[in-house]
Backbone bond lengths (Angstrom), bond angles and torsions (degrees), N, CA, C in turn:
res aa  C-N    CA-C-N  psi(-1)  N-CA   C-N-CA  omega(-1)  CA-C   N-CA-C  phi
1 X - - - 1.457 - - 1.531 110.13 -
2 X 1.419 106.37 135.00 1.763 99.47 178.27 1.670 119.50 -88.80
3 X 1.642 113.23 -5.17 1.665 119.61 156.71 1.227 97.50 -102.58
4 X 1.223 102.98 175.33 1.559 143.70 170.37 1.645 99.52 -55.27
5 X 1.506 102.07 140.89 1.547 77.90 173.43 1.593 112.28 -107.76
6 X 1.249 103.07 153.50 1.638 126.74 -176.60 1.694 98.65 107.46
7 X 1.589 123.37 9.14 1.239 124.10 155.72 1.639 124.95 -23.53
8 X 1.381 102.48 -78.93 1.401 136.22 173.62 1.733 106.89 -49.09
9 X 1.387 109.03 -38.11 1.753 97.96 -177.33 1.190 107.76 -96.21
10 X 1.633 148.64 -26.10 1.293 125.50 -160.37 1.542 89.06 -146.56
11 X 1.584 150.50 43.57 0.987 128.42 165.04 1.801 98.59 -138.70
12 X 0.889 112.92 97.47 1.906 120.28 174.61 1.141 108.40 -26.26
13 X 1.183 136.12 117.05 1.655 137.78 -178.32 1.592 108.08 -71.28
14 X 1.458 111.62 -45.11 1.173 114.67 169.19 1.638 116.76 -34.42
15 X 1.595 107.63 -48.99 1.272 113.61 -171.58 1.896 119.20 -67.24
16 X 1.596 101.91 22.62 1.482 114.84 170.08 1.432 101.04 -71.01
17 X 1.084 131.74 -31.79 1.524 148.80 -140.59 1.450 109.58 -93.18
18 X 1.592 98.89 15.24 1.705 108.01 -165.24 1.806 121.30 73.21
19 X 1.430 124.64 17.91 1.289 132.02 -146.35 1.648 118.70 119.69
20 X 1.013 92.26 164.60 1.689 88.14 163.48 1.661 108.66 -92.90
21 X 1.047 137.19 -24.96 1.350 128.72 168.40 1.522 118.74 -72.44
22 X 1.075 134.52 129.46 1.402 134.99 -175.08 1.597 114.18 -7.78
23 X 0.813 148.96 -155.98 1.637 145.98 -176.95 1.589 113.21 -178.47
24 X 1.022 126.94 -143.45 0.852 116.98 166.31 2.202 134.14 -76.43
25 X 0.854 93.62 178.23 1.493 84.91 -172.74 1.687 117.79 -103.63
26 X 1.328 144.93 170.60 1.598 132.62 -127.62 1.937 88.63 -100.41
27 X 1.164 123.00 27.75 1.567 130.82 -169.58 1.769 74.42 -103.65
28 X 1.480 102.50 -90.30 1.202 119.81 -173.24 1.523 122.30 -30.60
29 X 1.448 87.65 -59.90 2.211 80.15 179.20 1.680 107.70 -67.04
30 X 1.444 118.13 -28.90 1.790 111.44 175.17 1.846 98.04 -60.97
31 X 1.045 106.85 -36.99 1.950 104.89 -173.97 1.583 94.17 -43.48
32 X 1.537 94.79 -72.24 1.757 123.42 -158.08 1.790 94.81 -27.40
33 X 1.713 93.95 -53.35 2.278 102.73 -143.49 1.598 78.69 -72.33
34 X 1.325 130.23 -42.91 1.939 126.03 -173.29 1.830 96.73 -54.17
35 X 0.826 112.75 -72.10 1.631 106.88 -172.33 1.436 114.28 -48.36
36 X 1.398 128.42 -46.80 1.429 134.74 174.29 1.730 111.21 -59.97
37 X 1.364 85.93 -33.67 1.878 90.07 -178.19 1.662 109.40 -71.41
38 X 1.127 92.48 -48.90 1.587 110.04 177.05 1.775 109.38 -25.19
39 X 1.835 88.09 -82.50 1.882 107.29 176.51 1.543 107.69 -52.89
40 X 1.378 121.32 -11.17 1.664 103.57 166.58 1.195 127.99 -107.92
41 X 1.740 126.69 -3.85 1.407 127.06 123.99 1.252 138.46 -62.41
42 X 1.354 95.49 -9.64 1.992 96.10 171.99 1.243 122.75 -95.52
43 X 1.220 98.66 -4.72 1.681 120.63 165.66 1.278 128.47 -164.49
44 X 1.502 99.53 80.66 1.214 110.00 163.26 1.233 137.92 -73.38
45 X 1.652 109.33 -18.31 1.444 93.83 161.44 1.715 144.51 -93.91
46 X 1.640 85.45 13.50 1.601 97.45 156.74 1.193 115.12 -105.67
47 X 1.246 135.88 15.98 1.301 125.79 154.98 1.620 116.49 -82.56
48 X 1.463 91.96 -12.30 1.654 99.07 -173.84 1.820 114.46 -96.41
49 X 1.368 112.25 4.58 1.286 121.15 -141.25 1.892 86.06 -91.03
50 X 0.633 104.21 -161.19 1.533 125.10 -176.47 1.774 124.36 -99.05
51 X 1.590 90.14 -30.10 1.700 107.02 174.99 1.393 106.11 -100.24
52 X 1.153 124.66 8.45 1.985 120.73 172.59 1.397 97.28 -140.30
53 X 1.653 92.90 131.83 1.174 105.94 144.26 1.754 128.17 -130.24
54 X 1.068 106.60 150.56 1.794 122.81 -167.92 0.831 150.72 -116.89
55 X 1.373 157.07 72.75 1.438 146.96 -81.60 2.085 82.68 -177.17
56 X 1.283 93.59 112.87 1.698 124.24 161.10 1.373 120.89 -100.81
57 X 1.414 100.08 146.11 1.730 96.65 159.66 1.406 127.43 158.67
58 X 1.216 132.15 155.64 1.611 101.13 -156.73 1.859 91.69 -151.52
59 X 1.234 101.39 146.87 1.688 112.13 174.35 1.611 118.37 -144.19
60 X 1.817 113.14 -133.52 1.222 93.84 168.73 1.614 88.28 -172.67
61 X 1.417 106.65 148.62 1.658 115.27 171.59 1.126 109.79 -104.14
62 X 1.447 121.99 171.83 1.033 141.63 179.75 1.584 115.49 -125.02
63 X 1.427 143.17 93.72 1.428 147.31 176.81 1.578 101.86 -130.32
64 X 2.075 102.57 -167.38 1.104 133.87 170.41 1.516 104.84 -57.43
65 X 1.381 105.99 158.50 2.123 116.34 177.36 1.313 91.00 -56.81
66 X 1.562 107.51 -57.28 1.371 134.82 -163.54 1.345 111.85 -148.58
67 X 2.002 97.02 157.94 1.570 92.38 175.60 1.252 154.98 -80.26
68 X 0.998 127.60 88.94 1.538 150.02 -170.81 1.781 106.74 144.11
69 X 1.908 108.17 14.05 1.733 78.42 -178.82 1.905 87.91 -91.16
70 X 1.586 91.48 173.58 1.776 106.05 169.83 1.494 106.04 -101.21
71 X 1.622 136.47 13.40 1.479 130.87 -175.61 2.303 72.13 -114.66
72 X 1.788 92.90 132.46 1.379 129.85 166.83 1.238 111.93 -83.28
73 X 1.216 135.40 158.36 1.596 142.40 127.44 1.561 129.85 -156.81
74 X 1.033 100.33 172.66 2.228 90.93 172.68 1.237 141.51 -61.76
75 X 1.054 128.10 139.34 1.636 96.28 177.53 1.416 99.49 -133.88
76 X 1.589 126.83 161.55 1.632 111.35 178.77 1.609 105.67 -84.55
77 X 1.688 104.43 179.63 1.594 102.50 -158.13 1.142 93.69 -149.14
78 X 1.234 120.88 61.11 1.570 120.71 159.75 1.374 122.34 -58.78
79 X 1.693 108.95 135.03 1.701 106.06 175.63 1.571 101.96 -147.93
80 X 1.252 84.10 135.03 1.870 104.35 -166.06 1.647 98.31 -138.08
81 X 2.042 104.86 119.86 1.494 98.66 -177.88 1.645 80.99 -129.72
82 X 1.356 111.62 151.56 1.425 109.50 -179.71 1.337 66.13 -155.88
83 X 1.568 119.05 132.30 1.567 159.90 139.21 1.760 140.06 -88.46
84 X 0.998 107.54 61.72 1.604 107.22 178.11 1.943 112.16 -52.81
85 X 1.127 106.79 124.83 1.247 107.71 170.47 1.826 123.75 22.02
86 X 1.562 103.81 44.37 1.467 127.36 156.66 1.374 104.99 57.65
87 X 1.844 117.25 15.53 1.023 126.93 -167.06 2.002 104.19 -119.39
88 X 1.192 109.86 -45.70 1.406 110.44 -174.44 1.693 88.72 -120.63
89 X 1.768 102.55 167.12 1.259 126.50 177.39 1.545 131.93 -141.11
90 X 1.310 122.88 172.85 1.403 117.13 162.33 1.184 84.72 -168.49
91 X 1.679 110.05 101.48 1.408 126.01 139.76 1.665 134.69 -114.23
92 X 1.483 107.57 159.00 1.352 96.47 -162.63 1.384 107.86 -79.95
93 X 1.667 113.18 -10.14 1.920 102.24 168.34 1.717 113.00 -86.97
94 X 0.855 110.57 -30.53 1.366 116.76 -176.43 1.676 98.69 -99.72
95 X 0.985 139.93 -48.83 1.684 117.25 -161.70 1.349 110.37 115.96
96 X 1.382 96.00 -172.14 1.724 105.08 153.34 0.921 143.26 -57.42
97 X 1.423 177.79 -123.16 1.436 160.59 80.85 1.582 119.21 157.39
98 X 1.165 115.63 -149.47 0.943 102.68 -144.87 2.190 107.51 -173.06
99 X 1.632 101.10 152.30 1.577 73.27 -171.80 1.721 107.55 -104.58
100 X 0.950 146.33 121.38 1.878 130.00 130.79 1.373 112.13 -18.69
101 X 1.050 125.49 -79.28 1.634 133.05 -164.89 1.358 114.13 -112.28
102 X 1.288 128.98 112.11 1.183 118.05 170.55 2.094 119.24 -123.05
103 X 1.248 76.35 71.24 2.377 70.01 -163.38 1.393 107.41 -115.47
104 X 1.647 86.64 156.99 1.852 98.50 -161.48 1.560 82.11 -133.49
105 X 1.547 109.12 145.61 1.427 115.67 179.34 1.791 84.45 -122.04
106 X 1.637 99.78 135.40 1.787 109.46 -177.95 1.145 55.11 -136.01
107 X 1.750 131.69 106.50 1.866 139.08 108.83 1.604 96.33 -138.66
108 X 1.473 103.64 35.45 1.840 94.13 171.84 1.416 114.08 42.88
109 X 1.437 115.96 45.27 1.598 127.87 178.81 1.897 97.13 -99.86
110 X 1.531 88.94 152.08 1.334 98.18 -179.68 1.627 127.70 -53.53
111 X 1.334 125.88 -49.89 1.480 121.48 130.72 1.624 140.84 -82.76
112 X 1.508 81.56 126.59 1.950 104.44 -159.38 1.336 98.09 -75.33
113 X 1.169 154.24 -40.09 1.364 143.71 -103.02 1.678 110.56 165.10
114 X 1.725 127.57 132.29 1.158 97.43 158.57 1.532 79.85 -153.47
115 X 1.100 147.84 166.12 1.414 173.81 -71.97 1.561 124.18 105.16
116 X 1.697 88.24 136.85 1.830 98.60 -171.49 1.356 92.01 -149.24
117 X 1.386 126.30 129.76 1.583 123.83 153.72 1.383 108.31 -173.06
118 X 1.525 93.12 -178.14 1.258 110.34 -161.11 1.679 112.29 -113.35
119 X 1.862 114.22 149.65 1.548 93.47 178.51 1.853 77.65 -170.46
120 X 1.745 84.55 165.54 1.347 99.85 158.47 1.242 122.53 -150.05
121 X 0.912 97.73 150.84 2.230 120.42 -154.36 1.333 113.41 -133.84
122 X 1.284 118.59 146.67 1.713 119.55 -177.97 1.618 111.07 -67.96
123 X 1.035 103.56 148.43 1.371 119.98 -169.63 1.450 111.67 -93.10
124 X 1.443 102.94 137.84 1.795 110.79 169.42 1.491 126.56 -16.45
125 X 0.914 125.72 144.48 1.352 122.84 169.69 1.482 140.35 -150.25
126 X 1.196 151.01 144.77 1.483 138.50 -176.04 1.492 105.82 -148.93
127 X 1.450 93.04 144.27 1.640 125.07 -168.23 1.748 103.64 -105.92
128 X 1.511 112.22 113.25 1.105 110.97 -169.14 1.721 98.94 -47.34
129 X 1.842 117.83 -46.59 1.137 136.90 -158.87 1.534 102.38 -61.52
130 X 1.671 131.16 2.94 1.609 113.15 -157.94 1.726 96.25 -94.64
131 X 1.826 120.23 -4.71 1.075 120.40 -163.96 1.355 115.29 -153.84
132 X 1.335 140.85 119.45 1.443 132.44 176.84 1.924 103.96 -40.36
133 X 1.217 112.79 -48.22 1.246 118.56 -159.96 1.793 107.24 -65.36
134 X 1.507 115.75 14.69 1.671 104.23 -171.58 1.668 75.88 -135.34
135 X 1.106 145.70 -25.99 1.581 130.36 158.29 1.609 104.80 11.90
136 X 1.483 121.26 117.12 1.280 107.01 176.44 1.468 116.54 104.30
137 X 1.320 126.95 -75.84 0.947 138.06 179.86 1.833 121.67 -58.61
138 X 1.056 111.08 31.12 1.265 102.56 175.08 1.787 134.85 50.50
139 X 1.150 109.48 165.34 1.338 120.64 176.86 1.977 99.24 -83.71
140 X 1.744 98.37 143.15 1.543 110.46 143.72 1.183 106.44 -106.59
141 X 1.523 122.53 114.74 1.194 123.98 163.22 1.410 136.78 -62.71
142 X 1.544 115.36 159.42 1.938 108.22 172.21 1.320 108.11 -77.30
143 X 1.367 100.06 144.07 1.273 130.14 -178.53 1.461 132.74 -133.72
144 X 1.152 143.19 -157.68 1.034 152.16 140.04 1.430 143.36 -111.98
145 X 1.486 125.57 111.66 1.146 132.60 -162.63 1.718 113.07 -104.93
146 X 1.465 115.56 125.08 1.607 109.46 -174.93 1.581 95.21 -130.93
147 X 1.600 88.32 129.65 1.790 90.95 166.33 1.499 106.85 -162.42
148 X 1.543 119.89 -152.30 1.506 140.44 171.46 1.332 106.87 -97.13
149 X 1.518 107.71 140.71 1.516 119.13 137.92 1.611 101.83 -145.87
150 X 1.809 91.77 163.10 0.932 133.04 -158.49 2.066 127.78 -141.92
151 X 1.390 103.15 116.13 1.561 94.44 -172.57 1.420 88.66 -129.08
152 X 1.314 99.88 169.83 1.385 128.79 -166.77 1.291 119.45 -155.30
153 X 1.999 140.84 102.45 0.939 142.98 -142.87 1.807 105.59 -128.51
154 X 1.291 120.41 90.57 1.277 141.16 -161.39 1.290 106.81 -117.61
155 X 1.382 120.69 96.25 1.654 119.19 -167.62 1.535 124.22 71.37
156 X 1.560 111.26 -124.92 1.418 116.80 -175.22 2.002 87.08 -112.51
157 X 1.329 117.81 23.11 1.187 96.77 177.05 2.029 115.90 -125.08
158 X 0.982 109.89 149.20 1.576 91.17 178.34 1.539 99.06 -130.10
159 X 1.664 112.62 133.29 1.530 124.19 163.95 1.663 111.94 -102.18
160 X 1.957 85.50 137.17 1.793 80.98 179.28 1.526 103.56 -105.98
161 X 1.477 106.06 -154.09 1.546 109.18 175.13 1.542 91.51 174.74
162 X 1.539 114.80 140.71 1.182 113.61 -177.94 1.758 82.95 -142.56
163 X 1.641 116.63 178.32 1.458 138.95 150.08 1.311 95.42 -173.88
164 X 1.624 102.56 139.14 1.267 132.73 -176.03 1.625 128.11 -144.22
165 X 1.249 114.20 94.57 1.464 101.40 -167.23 1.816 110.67 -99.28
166 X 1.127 114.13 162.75 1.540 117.23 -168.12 1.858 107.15 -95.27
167 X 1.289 81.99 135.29 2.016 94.69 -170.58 1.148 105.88 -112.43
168 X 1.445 127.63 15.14 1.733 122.92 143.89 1.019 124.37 -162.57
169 X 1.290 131.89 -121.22 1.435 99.06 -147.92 1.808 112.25 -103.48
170 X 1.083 98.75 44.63 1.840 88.84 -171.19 1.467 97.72 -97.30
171 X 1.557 125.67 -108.99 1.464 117.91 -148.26 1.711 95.28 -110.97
172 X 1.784 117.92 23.83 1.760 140.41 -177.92 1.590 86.80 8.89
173 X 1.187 158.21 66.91 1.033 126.03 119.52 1.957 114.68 -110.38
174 X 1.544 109.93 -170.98 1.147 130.25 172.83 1.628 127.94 -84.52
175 X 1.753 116.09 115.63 1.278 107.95 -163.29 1.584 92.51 -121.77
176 X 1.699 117.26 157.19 1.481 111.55 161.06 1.327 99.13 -141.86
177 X 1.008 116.50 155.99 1.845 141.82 151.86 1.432 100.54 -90.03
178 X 1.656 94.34 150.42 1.493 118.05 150.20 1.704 109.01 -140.30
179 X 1.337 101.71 153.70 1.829 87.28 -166.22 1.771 88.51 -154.95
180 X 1.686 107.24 145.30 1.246 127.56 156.07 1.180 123.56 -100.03
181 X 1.248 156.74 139.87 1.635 167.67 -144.50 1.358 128.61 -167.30
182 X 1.150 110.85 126.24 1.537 111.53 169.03 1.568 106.38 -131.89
183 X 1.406 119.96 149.97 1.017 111.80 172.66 2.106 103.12 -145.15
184 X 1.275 102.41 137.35 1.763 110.28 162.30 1.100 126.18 -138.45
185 X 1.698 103.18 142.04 1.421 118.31 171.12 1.352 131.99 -73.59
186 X 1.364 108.44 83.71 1.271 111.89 178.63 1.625 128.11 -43.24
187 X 1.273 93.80 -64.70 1.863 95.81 178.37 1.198 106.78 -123.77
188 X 1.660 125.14 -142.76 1.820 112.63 -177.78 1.624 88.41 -99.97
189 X 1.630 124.21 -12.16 1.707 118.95 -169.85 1.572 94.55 -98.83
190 X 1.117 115.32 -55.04 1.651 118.97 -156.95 1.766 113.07 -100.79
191 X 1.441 96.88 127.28 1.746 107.56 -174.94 1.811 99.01 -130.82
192 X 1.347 107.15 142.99 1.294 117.40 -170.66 1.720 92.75 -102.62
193 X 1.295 116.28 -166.18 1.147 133.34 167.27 1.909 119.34 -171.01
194 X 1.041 122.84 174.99 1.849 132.23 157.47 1.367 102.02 -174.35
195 X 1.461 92.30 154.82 1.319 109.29 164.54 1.975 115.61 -166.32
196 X 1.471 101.12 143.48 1.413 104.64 161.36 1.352 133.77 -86.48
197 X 1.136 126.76 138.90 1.943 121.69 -173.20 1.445 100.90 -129.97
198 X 1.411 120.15 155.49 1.600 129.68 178.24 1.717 83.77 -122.50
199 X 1.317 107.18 169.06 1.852 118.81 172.26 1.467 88.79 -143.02
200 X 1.787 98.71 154.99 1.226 75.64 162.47 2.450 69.79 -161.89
201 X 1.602 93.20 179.69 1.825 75.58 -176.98 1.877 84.72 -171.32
202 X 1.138 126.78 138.57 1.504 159.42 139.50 1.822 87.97 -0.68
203 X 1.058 115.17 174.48 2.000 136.32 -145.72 1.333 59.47 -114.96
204 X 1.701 140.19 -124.82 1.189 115.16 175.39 1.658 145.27 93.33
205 X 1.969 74.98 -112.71 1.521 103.18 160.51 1.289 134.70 -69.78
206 X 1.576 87.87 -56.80 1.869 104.57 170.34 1.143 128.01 -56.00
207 X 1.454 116.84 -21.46 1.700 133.62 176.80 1.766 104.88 -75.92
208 X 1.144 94.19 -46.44 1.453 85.52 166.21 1.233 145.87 -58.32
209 X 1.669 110.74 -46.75 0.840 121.05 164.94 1.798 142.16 -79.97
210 X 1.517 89.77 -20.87 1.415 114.37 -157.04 2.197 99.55 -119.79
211 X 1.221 106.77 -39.62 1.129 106.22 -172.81 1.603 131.31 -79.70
212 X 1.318 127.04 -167.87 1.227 111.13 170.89 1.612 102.92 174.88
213 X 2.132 80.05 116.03 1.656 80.82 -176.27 1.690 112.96 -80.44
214 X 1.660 92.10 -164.08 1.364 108.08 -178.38 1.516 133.89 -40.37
215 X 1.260 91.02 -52.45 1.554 121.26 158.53 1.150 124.50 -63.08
216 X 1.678 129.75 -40.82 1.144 106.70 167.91 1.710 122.28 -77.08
217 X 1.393 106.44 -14.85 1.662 103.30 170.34 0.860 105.35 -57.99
218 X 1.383 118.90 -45.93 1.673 110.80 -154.75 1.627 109.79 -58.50
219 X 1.559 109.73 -43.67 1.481 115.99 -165.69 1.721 96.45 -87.44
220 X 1.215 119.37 -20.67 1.655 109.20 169.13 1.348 130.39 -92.85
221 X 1.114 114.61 -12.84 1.825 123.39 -172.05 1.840 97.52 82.49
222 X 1.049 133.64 -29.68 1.379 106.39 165.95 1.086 140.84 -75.26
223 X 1.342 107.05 149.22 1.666 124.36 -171.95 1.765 96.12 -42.54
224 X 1.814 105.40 156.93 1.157 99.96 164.19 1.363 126.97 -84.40
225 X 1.130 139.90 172.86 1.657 143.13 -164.90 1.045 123.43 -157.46
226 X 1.601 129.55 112.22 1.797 126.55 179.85 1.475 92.35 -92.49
227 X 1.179 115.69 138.67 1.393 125.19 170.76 1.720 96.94 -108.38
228 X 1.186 94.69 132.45 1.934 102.41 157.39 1.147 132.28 -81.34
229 X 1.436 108.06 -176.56 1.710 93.87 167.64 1.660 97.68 -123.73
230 X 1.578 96.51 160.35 1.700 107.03 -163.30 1.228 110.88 174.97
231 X 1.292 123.11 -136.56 1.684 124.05 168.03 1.289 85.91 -114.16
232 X 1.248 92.78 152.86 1.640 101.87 171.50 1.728 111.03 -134.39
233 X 1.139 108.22 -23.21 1.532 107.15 -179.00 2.166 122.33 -138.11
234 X 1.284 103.54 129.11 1.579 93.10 162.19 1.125 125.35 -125.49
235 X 1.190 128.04 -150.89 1.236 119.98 172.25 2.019 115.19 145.92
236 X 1.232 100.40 175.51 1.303 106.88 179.46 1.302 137.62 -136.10
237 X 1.441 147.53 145.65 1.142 147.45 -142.23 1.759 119.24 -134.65
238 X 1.053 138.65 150.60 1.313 146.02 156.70 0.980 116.70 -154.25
239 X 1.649 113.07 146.79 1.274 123.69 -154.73 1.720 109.11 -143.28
240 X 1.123 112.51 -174.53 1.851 114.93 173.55 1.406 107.12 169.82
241 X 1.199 91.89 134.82 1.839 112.14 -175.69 1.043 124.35 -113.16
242 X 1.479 133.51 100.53 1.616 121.45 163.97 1.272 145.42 -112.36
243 X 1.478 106.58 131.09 1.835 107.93 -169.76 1.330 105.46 -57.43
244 X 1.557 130.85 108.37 1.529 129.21 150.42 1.648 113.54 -40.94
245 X 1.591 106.65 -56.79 1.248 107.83 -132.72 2.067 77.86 -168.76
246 X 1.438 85.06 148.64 1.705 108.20 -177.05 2.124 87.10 -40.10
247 X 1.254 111.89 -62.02 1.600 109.16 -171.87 1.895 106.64 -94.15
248 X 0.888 92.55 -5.38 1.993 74.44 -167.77 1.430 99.66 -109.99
249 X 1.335 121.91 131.91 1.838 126.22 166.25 1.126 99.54 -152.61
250 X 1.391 101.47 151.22 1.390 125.14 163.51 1.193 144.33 -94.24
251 X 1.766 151.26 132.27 1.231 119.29 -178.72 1.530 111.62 -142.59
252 X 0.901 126.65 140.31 1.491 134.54 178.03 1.474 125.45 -99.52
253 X 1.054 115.72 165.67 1.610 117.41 176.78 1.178 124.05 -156.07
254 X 1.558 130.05 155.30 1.282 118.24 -179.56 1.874 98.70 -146.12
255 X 0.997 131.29 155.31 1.306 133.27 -145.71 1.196 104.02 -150.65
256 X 1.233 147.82 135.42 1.717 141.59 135.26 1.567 111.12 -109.07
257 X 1.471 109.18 135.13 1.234 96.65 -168.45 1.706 102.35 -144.33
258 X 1.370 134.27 152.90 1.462 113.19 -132.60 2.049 81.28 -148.93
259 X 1.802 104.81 121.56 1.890 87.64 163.64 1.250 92.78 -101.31
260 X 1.952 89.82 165.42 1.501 112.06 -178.31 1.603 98.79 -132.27
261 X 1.211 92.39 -176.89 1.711 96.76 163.93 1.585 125.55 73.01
262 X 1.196 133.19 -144.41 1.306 112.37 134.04 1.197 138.74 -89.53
263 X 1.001 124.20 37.57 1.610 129.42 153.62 1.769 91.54 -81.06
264 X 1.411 112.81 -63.21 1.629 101.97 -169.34 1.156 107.96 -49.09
265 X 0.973 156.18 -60.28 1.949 162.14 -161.43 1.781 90.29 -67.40
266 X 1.120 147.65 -39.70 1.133 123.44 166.73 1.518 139.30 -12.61
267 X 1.392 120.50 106.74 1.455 111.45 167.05 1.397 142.49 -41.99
268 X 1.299 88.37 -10.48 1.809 117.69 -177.12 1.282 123.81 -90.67
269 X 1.350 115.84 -14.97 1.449 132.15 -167.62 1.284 110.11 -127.54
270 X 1.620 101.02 107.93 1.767 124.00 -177.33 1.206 110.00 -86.39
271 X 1.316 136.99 0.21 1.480 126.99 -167.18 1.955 89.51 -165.68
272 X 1.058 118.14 130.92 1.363 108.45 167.40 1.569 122.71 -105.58
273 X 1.136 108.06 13.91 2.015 117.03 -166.77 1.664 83.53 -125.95
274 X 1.112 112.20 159.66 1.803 104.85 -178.29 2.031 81.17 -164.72
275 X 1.137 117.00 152.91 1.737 130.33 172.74 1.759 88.85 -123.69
276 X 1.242 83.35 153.46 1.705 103.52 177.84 1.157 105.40 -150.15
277 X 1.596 123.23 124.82 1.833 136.38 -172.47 1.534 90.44 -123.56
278 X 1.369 90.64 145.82 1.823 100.51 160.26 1.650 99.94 -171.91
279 X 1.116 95.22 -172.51 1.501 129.23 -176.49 1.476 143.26 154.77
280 X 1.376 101.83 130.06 1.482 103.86 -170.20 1.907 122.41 -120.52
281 X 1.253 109.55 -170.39 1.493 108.54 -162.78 1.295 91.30 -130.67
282 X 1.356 141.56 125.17 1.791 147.86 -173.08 1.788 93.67 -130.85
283 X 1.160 88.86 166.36 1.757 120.65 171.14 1.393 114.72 -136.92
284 X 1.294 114.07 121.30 1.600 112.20 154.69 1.464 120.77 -92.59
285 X 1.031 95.21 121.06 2.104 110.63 171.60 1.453 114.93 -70.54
């Protein structure tokens, strides 16, 4: 396989994108791939070693500016997983981090798999400029987000679980996932995948994203808005992976993903159902 496996069942492809909400902007991810590129010409012969493995590669999706607008566009889709001894990481959905638990049962026992660790990854973000409709409302800045996740591999099915709260200054509140997954190997090149996810994030979060104080009505023309905290989003995913070549595969994705709650009642949000396509081209070293 040219990902990790349980890729395809419990990790949102979308969430290459720095999140599923916009992420950072094409300054930042060119910074990110120069520094990552850097540490893998400066040592190449631990990328070659036996305890790392390394997997590059970059494409581009197609979604909403933002969530709940109805104006689309591209965004790039860099994905960088570098694995030291199945113990530490640097990926571009997850971050930095690192595992607590990492165990696989091969005796065909009813639980396959369970995983626990820790990491931190850049945090959500929005550009007043990505949409006429946030005029006013300010920037959420990048940040940094540190928390848990958690999978669990029970048959042909895998459950995730993440929480992640923000440690400066971008949208400081508390977000979690919960996610269902399946994934099969079709042939020895081509593997399918799905999965369902709930969101849900701290008063907080939703204010950030979803709300809008006094001040920003005033300077936007929209009504004002307390957002709560709750779930705010679900939705669903499919995916497919194919081996080119011992190092080169490809994988695509397609997503529907739906707000509820008060995120949906938001003044900010023109469309509440949004689809998200992408796909990219990786190498393993």
């Amino acid at each position: 396989m040219l990902m990790p496996n349980g890729l395809l069942r419990h990790v949102h492809l979308s969430e290459l994108l720095f999140g599923r909400r916009r992420g950072p902007g094409v300054a930042e991810i060119v910074a990110v791939s120069l520094v990552v590129a850097g540490v893998l010409f400066a040592l190449p012969s631990a990328a070659e070693a036996e305890d790392w493995e390394v997997t590059i590669g970059a494409g581009a999706a197609y979604g909403p500016d933002y969530p709940g607008a109805d104006d689309y566009g591209f965004s790039p889709l860099p994905y960088v997983d570098v694995t030291w001894r199945d113990r530490l990481f640097l990926r571009s959905q997850q971050g930095l981090g690192g595992y607590i638990v990492n165990w696989e049962d091969r005796s065909d026992g009813l639980i396959e798999g369970l995983t626990l660790g820790l990491s931190v990854r850049p945090s959500e973000t929005r550009d007043e400029d990505d949409d006429d409709r946030l005029d006013g409302l300010g920037d959420v800045d990048l940040s940094a987000e540190v928390g848990l996740f958690a999978t669990l591999e029970v048959g042909f099915l895998e459950f995730g679980a993440e929480l992640y709260q923000d440690v400066g200054n971008g949208h400081e509140g508390l977000r979690g996932e919960l996610s269902t997954g399946i994934g099969h190997q079709v042939t020895d090149r081509l593997a399918v995948g799905a999965e369902t996810f709930l969101q849900f994030g701290d008063g907080q979060y939703l204010e950030s994203f979803f709300g809008v104080t006094s001040r920003q009505a005033a300077r936007s023309g929209l009504d004002r808005y307390d957002a709560g905290s709750g779930l705010y989003g679900a939705g669903v995913g499919l995916s497919a992976q194919y081996q080119l070549t011992e190092h080169w595969g490809i994988l695509s994705f397609v997503e529907y993903s739906r707000l509820v709650g008060d995120a949906a009642d938001s003044p900010i949000v023109e469309d509440e159902g949004a689809v998200e396509v992408g796909a990219f081209v990786a190498y393993r070293f």
